[in-house]
C-alpha positions as CSV (number, residue, x, y, z in Angstrom):
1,X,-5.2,55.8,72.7
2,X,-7.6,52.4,72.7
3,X,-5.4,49.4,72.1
4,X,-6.9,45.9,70.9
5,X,-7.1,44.5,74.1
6,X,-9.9,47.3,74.7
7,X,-11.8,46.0,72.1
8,X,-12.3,42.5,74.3
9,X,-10.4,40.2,71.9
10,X,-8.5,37.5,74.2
11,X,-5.0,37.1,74.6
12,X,-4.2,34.2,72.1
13,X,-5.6,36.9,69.8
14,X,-3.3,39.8,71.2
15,X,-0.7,37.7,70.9
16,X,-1.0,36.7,67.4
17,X,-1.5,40.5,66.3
18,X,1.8,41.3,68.6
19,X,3.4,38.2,66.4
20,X,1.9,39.8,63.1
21,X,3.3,43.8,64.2
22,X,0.1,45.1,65.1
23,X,0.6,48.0,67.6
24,X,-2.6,49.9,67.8
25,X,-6.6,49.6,66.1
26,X,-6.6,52.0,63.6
27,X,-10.2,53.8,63.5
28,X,-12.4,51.2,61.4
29,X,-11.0,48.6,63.9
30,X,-11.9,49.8,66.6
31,X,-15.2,50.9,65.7
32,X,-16.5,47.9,64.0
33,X,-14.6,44.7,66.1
34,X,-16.7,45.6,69.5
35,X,-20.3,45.2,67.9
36,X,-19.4,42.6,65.4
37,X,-18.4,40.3,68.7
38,X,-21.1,41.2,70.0
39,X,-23.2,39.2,67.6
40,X,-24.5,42.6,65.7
41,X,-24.7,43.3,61.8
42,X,-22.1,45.8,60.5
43,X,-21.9,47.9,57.7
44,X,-18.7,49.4,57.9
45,X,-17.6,52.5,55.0
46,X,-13.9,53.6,55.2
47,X,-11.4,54.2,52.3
48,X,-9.3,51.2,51.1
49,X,-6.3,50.7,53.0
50,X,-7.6,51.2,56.1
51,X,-7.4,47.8,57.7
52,X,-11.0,46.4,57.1
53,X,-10.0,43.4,56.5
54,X,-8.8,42.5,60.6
55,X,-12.2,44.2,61.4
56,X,-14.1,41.5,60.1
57,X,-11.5,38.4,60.4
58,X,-10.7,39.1,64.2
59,X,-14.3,38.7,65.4
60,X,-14.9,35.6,63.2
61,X,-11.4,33.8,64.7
62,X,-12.6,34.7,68.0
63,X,-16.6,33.3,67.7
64,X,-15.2,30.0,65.5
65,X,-12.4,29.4,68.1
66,X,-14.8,29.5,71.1
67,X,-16.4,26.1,70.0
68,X,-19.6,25.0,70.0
69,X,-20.3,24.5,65.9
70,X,-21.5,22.2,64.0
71,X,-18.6,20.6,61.5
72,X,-17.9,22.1,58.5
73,X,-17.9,26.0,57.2
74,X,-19.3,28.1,59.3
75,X,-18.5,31.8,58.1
76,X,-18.4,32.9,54.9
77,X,-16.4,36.0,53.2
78,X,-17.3,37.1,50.0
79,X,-14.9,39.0,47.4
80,X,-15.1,40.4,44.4
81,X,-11.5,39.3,43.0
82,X,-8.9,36.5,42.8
83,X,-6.4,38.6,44.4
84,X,-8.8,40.3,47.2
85,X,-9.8,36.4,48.2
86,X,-5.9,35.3,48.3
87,X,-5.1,38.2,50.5
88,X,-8.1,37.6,52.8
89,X,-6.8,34.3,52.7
90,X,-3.7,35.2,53.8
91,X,-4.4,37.0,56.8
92,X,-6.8,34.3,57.9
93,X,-4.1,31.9,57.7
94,X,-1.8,34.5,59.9
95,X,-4.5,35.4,62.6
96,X,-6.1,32.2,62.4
97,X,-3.3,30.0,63.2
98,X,-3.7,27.7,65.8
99,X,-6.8,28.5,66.8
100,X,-8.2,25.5,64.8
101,X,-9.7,28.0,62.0
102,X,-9.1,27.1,58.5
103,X,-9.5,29.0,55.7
104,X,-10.9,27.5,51.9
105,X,-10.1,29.4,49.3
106,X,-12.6,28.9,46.8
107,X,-11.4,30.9,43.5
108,X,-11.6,30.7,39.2
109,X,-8.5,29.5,37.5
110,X,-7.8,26.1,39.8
111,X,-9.0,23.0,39.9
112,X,-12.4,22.6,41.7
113,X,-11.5,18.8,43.4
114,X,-8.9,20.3,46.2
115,X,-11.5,23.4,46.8
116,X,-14.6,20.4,47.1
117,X,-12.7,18.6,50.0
118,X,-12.0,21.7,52.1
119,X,-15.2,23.2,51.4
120,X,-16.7,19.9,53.6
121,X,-14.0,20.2,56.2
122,X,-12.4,23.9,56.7
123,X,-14.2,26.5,58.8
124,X,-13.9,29.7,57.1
125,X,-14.8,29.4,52.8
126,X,-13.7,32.9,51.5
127,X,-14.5,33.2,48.0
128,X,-15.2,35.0,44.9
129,X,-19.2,34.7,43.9
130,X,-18.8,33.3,40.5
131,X,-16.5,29.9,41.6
132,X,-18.7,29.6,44.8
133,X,-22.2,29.6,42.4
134,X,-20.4,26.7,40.3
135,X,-19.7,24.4,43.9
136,X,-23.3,25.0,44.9
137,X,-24.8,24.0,41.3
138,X,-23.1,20.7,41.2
139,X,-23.6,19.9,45.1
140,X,-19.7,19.9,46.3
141,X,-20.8,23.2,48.7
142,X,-23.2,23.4,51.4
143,X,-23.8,26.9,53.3
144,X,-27.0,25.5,55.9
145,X,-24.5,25.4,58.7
146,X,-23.3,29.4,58.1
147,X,-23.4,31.3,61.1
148,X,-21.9,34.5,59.8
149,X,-21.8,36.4,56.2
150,X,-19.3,39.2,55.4
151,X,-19.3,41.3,51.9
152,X,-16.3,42.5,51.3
153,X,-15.8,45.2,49.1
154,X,-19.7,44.8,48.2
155,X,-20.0,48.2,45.9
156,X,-17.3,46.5,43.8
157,X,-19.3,43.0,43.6
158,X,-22.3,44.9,42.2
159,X,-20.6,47.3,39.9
160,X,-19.2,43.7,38.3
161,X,-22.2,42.5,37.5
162,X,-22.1,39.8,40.7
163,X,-26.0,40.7,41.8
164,X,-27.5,37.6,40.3
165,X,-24.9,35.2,42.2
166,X,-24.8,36.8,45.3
167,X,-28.9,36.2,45.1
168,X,-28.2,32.8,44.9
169,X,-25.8,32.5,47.7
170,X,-28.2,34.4,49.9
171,X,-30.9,31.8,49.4
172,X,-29.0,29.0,50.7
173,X,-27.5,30.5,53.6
174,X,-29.9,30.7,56.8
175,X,-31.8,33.8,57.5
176,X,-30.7,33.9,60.7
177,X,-27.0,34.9,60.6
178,X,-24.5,37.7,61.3
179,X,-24.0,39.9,58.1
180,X,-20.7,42.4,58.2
181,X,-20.6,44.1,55.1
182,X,-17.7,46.3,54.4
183,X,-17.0,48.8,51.3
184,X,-15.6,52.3,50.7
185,X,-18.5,53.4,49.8
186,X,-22.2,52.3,50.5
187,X,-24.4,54.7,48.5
188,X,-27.1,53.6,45.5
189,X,-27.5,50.2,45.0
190,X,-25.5,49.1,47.7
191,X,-27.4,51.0,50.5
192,X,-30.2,49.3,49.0
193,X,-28.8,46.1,49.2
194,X,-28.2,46.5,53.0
195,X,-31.5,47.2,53.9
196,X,-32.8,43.9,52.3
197,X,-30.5,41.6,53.7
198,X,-28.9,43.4,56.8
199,X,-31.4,43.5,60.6
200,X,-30.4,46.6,62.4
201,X,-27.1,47.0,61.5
202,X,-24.2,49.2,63.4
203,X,-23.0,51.7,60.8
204,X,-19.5,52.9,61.4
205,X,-18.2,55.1,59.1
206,X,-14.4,56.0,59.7
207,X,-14.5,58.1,56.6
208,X,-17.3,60.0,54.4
209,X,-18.2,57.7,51.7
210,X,-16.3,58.6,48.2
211,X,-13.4,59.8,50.7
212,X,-9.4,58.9,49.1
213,X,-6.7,58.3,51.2
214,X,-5.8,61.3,53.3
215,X,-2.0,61.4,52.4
216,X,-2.1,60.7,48.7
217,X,-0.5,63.5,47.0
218,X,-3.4,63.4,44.0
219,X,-2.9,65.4,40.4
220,X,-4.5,65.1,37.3
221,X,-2.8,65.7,33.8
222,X,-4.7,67.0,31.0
223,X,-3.1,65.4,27.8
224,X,-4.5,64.0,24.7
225,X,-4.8,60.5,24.1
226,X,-1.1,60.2,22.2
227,X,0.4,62.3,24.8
228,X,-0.4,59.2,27.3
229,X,2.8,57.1,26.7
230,X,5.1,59.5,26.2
231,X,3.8,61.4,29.9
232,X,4.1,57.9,31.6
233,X,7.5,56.9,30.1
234,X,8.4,60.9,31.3
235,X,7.0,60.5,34.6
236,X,8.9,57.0,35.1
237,X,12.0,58.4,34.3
238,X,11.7,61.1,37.1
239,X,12.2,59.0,40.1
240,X,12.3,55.3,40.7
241,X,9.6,54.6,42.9
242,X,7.2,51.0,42.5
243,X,4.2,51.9,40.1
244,X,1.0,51.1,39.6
245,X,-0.5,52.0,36.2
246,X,-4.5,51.4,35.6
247,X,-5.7,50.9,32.5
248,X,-9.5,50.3,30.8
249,X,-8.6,47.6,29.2
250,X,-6.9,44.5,29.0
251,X,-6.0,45.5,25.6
252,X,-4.5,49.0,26.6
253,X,-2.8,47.0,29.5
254,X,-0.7,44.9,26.9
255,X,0.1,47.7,24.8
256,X,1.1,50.1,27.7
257,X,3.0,47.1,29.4
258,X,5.1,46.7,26.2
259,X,5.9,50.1,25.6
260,X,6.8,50.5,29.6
261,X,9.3,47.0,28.6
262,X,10.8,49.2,25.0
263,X,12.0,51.5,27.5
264,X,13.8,49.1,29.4
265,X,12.2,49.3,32.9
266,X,11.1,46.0,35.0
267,X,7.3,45.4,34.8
268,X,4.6,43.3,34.9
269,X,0.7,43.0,34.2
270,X,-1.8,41.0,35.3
271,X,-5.9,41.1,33.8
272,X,-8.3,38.6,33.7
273,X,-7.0,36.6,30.5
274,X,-3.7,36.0,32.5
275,X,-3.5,32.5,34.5
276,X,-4.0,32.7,38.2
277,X,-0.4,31.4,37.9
278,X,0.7,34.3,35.9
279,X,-1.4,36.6,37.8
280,X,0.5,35.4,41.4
281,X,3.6,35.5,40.1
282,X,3.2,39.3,38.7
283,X,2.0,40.4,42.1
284,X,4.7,38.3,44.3
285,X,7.3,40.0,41.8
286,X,6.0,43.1,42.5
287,X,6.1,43.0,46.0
288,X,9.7,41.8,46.6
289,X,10.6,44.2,44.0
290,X,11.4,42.2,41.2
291,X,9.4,44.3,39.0
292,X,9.0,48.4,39.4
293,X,6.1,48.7,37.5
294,X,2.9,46.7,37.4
295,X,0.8,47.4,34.9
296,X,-3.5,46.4,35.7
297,X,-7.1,46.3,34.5
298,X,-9.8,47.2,37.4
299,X,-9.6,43.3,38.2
300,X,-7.0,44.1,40.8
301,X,-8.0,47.9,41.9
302,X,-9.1,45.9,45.3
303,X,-6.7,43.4,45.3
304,X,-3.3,44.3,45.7
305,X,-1.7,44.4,49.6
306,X,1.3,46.0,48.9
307,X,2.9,48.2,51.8
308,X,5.1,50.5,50.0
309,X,3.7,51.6,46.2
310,X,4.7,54.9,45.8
311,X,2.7,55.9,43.0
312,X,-0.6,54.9,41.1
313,X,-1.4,56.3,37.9
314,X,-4.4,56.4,36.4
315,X,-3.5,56.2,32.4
316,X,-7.6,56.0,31.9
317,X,-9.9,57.2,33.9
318,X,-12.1,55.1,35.4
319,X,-15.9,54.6,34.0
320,X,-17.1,54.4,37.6
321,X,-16.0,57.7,39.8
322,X,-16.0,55.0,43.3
323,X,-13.3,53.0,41.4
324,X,-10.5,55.9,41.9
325,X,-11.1,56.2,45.4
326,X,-10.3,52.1,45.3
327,X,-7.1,52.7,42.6
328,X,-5.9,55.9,45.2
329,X,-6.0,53.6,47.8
330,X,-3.2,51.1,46.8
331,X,-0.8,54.0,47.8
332,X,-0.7,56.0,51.2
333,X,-1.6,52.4,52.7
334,X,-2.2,52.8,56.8
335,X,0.4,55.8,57.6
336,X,2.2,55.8,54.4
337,X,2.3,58.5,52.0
338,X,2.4,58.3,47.9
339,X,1.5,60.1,45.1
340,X,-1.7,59.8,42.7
341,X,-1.4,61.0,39.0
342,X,-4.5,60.8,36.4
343,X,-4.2,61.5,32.7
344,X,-7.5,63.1,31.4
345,X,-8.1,63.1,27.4
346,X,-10.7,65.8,26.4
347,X,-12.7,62.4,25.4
348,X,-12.6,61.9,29.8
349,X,-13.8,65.3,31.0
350,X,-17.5,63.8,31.8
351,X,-15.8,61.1,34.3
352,X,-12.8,63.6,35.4
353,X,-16.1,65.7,37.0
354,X,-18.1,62.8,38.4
355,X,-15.3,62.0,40.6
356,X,-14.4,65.5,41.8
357,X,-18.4,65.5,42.5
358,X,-17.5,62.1,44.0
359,X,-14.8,63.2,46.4
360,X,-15.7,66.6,46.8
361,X,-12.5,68.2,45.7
362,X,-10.8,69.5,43.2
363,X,-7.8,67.4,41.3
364,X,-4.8,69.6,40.8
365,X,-3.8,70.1,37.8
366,X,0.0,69.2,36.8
367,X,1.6,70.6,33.7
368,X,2.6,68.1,30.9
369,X,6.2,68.2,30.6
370,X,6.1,67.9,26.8
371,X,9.9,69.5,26.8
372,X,11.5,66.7,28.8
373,X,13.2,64.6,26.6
374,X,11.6,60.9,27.1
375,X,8.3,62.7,26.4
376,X,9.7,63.9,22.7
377,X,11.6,60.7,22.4
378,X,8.3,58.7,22.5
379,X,6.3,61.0,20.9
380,X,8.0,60.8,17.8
381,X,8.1,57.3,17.8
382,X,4.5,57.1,18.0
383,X,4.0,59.9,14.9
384,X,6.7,57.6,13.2
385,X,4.2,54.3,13.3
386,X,1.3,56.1,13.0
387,X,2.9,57.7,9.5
388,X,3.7,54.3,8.7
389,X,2.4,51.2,10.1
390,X,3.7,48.4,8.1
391,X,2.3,45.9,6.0
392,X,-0.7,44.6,7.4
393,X,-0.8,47.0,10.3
394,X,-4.6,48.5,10.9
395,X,-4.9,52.7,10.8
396,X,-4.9,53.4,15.1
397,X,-8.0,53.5,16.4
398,X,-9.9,51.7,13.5
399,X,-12.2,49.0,14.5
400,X,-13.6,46.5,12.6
401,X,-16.7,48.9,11.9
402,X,-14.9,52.2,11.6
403,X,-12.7,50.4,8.8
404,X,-16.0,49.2,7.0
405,X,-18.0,52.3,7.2
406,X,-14.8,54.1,5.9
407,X,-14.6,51.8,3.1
408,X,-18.3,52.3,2.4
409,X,-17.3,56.0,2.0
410,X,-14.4,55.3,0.1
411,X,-16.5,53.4,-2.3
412,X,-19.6,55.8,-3.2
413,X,-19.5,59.0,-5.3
414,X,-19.0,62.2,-3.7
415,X,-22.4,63.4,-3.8
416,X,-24.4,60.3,-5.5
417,X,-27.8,59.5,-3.6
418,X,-29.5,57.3,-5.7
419,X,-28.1,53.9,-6.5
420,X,-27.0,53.1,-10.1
421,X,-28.7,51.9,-12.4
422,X,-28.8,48.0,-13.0
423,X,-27.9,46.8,-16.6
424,X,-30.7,44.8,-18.2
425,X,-29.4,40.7,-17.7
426,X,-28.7,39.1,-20.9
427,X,-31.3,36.5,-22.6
428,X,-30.4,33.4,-21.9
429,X,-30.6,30.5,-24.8
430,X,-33.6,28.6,-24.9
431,X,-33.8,25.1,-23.8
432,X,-36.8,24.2,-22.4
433,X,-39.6,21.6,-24.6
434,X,-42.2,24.6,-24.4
435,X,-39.6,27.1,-26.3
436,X,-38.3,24.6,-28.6
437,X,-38.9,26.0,-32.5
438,X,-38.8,29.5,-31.1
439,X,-35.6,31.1,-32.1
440,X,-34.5,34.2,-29.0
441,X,-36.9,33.1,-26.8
442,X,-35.6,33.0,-23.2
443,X,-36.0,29.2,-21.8
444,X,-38.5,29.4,-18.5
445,X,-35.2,28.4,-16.0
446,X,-36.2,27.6,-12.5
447,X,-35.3,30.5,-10.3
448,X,-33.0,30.0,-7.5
449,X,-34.3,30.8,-4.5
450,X,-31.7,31.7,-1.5
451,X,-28.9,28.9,-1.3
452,X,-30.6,26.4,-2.9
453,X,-28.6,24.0,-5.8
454,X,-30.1,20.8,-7.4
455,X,-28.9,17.8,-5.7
456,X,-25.6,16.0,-6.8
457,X,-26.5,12.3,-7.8
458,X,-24.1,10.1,-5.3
């Protein structure tokens, strides 16, 4: 079995994996640390929860700590999220310690004056793209000096929208450089981002791109959209294992949140109109077990490092089929095992088979357990409020421009085409000079003309 000393890291790094429980490489690792010391490019595909992250952070301590730079950052990782950057962060800060190899974490929600200073003196700036854009544009970050780029997670920073900021970045970092870029999957656009900005690179990939994590028990449920709640709320009551529920929206996230809360189990949300404040404090909670259930938007799909979640559910599908193998992958982390359940509304049978196509297998499908008694409980709640809202409470699933088109309806005559007719506008008295003697003549009024008024005298 290789161990990391194979790999040619040196001992003060040995020793501060032994410190941080690290026994053996697992298959990424030792594939992708050798070439990336070597001074190669790396692209690197293997599901999430595979250890990436120490593939690309190891060889980067080891170059910086060598010596040799020019002062100021000299590596730069890339993320696509708040709570991917704080957990890259993190292990920097572990690994790193010591080694005189400091970590800036340049991130939305904080101030920018702290993240200015360190970005002048710290070695390492991991960032998201958006915040790191802003420090370039008003001249607080300068990336000349970079000796090494990584991408982390770089199918997700595309799928975001991050393209045109990650153009930006590219053109003030030297051409010459050493680019790792690391993903679970690296087909479409991010293959051809590669091959623009990436010389000869060592592929190593662990797993077959659109691959889930090998000892996630996976299932999918096939139950209407008002079946949702009630099958969570079920599902939660059948053991007491930390979840992690996914939803489309930060909207649904709220709503699903509360309901989880009605039913009197600890949980917690985070999406990206909490506070980075509120948004650490969710995730610490749910990691030292304060909360059971965390309830998220895609915002953290790659961000969470939790060893022991023992079940992700999927209460909407995902638009993009590469964002479940990411949402899989918070459970059955390294050797661990979990479980992975899906609900599927007829409305989601188009993405349900783009990520079977995606993974290459067939979800199992679980029976709804519409007999078990939380199910019914909730279910008849939510008939209850649908029968009657309240005062002031909108019809479910009305939008604004449902409600006005139905209101439209509401308004014409069942089967009336043509518009009625206008009554004739009454004659108005005369009172102009040129009508004057000239009894039911209409007065020659000026006609208004959009919101025009005569002027008020001040």
């Amino acid at each position: 079995m290789t161990t990391f000393a194979d790999l040619g890291l040196t001992e003060k790094t040995l020793q501060a994996l032994d410190r941080a429980g690290f026994e053996h490489p697992t298959p990424i690792q030792a594939q992708a640390i050798p070439p990336a010391l070597a001074g190669q490019d790396v692209i690197g595909t293997a599901a999430t929860g595979t250890g990436k992250t120490a593939a690309f952070l190891l060889p980067i301590i080891e170059r910086l700590s060598a010596g040799g730079g020019r002062p100021g950052p000299r590596a730069l990782v890339l993320a696509p999220t708040r709570e991917l950057a704080v957990q890259i962060e993190g292990e920097l800060d572990r690994f790193g310690k010591g080694r005189h190899v400091r970590g800036a974490l340049v991130i939305g929600g904080v101030g920018m004056a702290e993240q200015a200073r360190r970005l002048r003196e710290h070695e390492v700036i991991v960032a998201t793209p958006g915040r790191l854009v802003d420090h370039l544009q008003q001249g607080s970050a300068r990336l000349d000096g970079l000796e090494i780029l990584v991408l982390d997670e770089a199918d997700r920073m595309l799928d975001m929208g991050f393209k045109p900021q990650l153009t930006r970045i590219l053109q003030r970092v030297p051409r010459v450089r050493q680019t790792l870029l690391f993903s679970a999957t690296t087909a479409g656009e991010v293959g051809d981002f590669a091959r623009s900005h990436l010389r000869e690179p060592v592929r190593v990939e662990v797993h077959r791109s659109g691959t889930t994590a090998a000892r996630a028990v996976q299932q999918v449920y096939l139950a209407s959209q008002n079946e949702k709640l009630p099958l969570l709320l079920a599902l939660l009551e059948a053991d007491d294992l930390s979840t992690l529920v996914f939803t489309r929206t930060k909207r649904r996230a709220d709503k699903v949140w509360k309901s989880i809360e009605r039913a009197g189990h600890k949980v917690a949300r985070i999406h990206a109109d909490r506070s980075q404040a509120q948004r650490r404090m969710a995730l610490e909670g749910f990691r030292d077990g304060t909360y059971r259930v965390l309830v998220a938007t895609d915002i953290a799909a790659r961000g969470i490092d939790v060893a022991e979640i023992g079940h992700v559910v999927n209460f909407d599908l995902p638009h993009v089929p590469e964002d479940y193998v990411h949402r899989v992958g918070r459970t059955a982390r390294m050797a661990a095992s979990g479980r992975a359940s899906s609900f599927a509304s007829p409305e989601e049978h188009e993405q349900l088979e783009g990520i079977e196509k995606l993974t290459r297998a067939r979800l199992a499908r679980a029976e709804v357990p519409r007999e078990h008694e939380t199910f019914r409980a909730e279910a008849a709640r939510i008939a209850s409020a649908q029968r009657d809202p309240g005062p002031g409470a909108r019809p479910a699933g009305m939008n604004r421009n449902r409600r006005r088109a139905a209101a439209h309806a509401a308004r014409r005559t069942p089967g009336a085409d043509a518009r009625p007719e206008r009554r004739p506008a009454a004659p108005r008295a005369a009172t102009g000079p040129a009508n004057a003697g000239q009894p039911g003549a209409a007065a020659a009024v000026p006609k208004l003309v959009g919101s025009w008024r005569p002027k008020r005298r001040r």
